[in-house]
N, C-alpha and C positions, 0 to 999 in steps of 0.2 A: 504493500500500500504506500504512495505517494501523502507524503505529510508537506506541507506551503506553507512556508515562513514568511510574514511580511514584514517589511523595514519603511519607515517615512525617513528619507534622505533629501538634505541640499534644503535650497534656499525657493526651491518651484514643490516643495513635497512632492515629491516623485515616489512609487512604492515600487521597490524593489524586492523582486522574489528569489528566495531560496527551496526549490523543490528537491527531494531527497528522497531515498527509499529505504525503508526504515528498518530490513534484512543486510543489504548489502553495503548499507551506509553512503550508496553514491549520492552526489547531488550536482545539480546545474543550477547557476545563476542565469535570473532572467534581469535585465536592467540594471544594471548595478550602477546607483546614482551617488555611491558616498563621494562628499566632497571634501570631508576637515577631516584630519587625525580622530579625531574623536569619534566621528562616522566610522572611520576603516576599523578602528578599536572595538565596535560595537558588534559589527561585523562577524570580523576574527573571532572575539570572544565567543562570538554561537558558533563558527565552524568548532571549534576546539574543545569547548563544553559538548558539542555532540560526537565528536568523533568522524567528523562527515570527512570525505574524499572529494574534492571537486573533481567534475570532469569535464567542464564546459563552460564558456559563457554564451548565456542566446541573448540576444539582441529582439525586439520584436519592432524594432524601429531606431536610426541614431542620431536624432536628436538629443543637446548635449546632456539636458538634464538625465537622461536614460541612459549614460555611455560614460559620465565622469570616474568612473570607479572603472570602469573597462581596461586601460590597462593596467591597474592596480590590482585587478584579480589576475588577469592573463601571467603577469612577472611573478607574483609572489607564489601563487599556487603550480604555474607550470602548466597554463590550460591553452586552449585557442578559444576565439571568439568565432561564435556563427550568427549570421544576419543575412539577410536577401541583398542581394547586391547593385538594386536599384538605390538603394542608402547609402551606395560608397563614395558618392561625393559629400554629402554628410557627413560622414565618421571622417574623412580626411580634411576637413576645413573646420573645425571648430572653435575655431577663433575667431571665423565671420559670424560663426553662429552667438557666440559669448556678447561680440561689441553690438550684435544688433538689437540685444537686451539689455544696451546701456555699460554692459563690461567692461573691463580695458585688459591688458595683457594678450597673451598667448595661450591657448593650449595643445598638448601635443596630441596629433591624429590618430584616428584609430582607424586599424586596418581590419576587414573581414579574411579569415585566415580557411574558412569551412563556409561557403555559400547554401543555405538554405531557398528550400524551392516547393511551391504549394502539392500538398501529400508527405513531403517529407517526413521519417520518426525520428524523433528523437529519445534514444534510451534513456531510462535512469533506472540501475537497477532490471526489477523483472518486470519495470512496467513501462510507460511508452507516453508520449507528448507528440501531438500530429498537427504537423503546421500547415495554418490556414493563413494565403497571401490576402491582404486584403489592403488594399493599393488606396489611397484617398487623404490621412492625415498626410501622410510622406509618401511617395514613389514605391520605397520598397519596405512598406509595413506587412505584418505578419502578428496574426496571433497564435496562441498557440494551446489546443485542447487535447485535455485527458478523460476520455469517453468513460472508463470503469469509475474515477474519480469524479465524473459530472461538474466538472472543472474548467473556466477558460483563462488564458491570462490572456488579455486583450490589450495590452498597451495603451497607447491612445486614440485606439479604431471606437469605443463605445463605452459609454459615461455610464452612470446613476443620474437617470434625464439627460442627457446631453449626448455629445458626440466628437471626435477631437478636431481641433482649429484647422482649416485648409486654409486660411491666407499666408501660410510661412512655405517659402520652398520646396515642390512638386506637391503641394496640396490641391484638393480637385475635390470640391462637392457630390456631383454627380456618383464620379468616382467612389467615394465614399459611401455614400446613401446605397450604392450598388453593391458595396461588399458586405453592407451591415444586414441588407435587406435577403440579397440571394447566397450566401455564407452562413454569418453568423443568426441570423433569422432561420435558417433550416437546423439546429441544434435543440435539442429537448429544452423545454419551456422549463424543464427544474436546472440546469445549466449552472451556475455560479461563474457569474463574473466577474472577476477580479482586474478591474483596470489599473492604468498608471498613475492616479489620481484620484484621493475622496476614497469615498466609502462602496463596496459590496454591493450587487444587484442581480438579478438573475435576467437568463433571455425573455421567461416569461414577462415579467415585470416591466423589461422595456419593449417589448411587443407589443404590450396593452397603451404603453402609457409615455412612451418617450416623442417629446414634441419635435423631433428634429429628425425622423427617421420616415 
């Protein structure tokens, strides 16, 4: 059984997930947004208090708030990063991303080392995460669901009411609306979704009731 660790990281609350399997001890990082010593501290301490193994970092999008911790797991643990590779001018320029939310500095790029692609598995353990492209916040967004677990990690493809922003680069409304609608709208109505932001919601619940979908 898949157990999902949530973390509120950075300075955008971005929730970063740790899924794990709770026989073989594996785990994958989804988004890894620590941004201060204190974040990676936090971190750490639960990899090592459980005992976990990383084996991955997944990307479900790389915008920066989603990616700041990216190569902070990739060196210390010894892992690669996977993400859909319409992102890769994203993860390689993040320091236009940083000043265009008023930042200043540099930060160093991240590279996709393992290209993810819609149906793809991802193991953890004896159980499995099946990535769903869903193209519309960013270019090459991706969620990613655990069918036995009734589980989605959705990035920022779909809210608690909402839906994630298309005015930032390779954003596309239509686009969007289209992967929430014929994707993730086709997944059992008890589903758990867990986005990149705020609080838990199921597909049922935005099916009935999300104004922007």
């Amino acid at each position: 059984m898949l157990k999902v660790r949530q973390f509120v990281f950075n300075m955008f609350a971005e929730n970063t997930f740790v899924v794990s399997d709770s026989d073989s001890r594996e785990a994958v990082v989804v988004d890894p947004g620590m941004f201060t010593q204190a974040e990676r501290k936090e971190f750490d301490d639960y990899i090592e208090s459980n005992s976990l193994k990383i084996i991955q970092v997944v990307n479900t999008h790389l915008h920066l708030d989603h990616c700041f911790g990216d190569n902070y797991v990739r060196d210390r643990y010894g892992v690669k990063v996977a993400a859909n590779i319409g992102d890769a001018p994203l993860g390689a320029d993040l320091g236009t991303q940083i000043r265009r939310f008023g930042g200043r500095g540099d930060l160093e790029g991240v590279s996709i080392d393992v290209e993810l692609r819609d149906g793809d598995t991802i193991r953890v353990g004896s159980d499995s995460l099946k990535v769903i492209e869903t193209p519309g916040h960013s270019r090459g967004g991706i969620c990613l669901y655990c069918k036995d677990g009734k589980f989605l990690i959705a990035g920022d493809t779909l809210f608690r009411g909402g839906v994630g922003r298309t005015d930032l680069e390779g954003g596309d409304a239509r686009q969007l609306s289209a992967s929430i609608r014929n994707k993730l709208f086709a997944l059992p109505d008890d589903t758990a979704v867990l986005p990149g932001h705020d609080r838990f919601t199921t597909i049922g619940d935005e099916k009935r009731s999300n104004p922007y979908v």
